[in-house]
N, C-alpha and C positions, 0 to 999 in steps of 0.2 A: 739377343739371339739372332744369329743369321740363319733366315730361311732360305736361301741358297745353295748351300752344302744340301741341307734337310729334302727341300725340293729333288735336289738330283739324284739322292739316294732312295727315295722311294721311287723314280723312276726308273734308277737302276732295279730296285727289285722287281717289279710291276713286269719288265721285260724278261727277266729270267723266269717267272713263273705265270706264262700264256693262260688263262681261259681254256678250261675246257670245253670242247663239243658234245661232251656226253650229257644228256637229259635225267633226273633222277626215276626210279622209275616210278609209272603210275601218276605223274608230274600233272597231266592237264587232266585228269580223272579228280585228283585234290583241288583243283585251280577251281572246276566248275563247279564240285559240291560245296566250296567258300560262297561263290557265288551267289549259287543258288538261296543260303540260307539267308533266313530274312535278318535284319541288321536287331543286333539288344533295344528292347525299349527303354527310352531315357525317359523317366518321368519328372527329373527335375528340367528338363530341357522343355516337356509339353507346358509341366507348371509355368515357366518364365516365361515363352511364345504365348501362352494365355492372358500371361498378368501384361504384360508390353502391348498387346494387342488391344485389352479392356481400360488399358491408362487413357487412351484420348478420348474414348466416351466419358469418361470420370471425370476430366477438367473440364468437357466441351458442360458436362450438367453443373458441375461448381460454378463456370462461368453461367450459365442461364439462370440458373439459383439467385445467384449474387446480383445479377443488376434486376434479377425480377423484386428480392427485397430493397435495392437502392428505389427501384421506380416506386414499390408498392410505400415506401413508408414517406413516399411526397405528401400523400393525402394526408390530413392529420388527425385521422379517426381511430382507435385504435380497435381490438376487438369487441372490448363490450360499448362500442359506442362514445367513449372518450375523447373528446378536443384537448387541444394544448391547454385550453382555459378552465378546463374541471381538472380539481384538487385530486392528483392520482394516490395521496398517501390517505386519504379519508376514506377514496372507496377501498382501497386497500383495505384499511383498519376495518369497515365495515364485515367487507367478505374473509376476512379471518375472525372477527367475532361473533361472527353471526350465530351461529351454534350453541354459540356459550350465552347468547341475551334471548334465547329461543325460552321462552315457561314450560317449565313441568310438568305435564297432566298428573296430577293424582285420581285415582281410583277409589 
């Protein structure tokens, strides 16, 4: 396609038909009551400025998280007082049967 020809026949029309000077009426009466009024609320736009704004707190605590357990599990204690050298599957077995090796009161 040659934009050529295309280009100069739009500017031949453009020159045949000037702009007018006439104003519609009532023109900046409509201008300033657009204005004036307050803009649509977007609530998907607050949700997403919310969620992007609460992203770096969210990593910065993943990351504090993460090396607080890398540091915390140097020690080798665990919570009920466990070393690497106590058998973890015995207390295990213990505190899941505990209940069931509990006696009976009879009445």
């Amino acid at each position: 396609m040659n934009l050529e020809p295309l280009r100069q026949k739009l500017l031949a029309a453009a020159r045949v038909n000037p702009p007018s000077d006439r104003v519609p009426y009532a023109f900046e009466k409509r201008i300033l009551a657009r204005l004036a009024q307050s803009p649509p609320l977007d609530l998907s736009a607050l949700w997403a400025r919310a969620l992007w704004r609460a992203a770096a707190p969210c990593v910065g605590l993943a990351l504090l998280l993460g090396a607080w357990s890398f540091v915390g599990g140097q020690n080798n204690s665990g919570p009920a007082g466990l070393t690497d050298s106590d058998d973890f599957a015995s207390h295990f077995e213990q505190t899941m049967l505990a209940a069931v090796e509990e006696p009976v009161e009879e009445n």
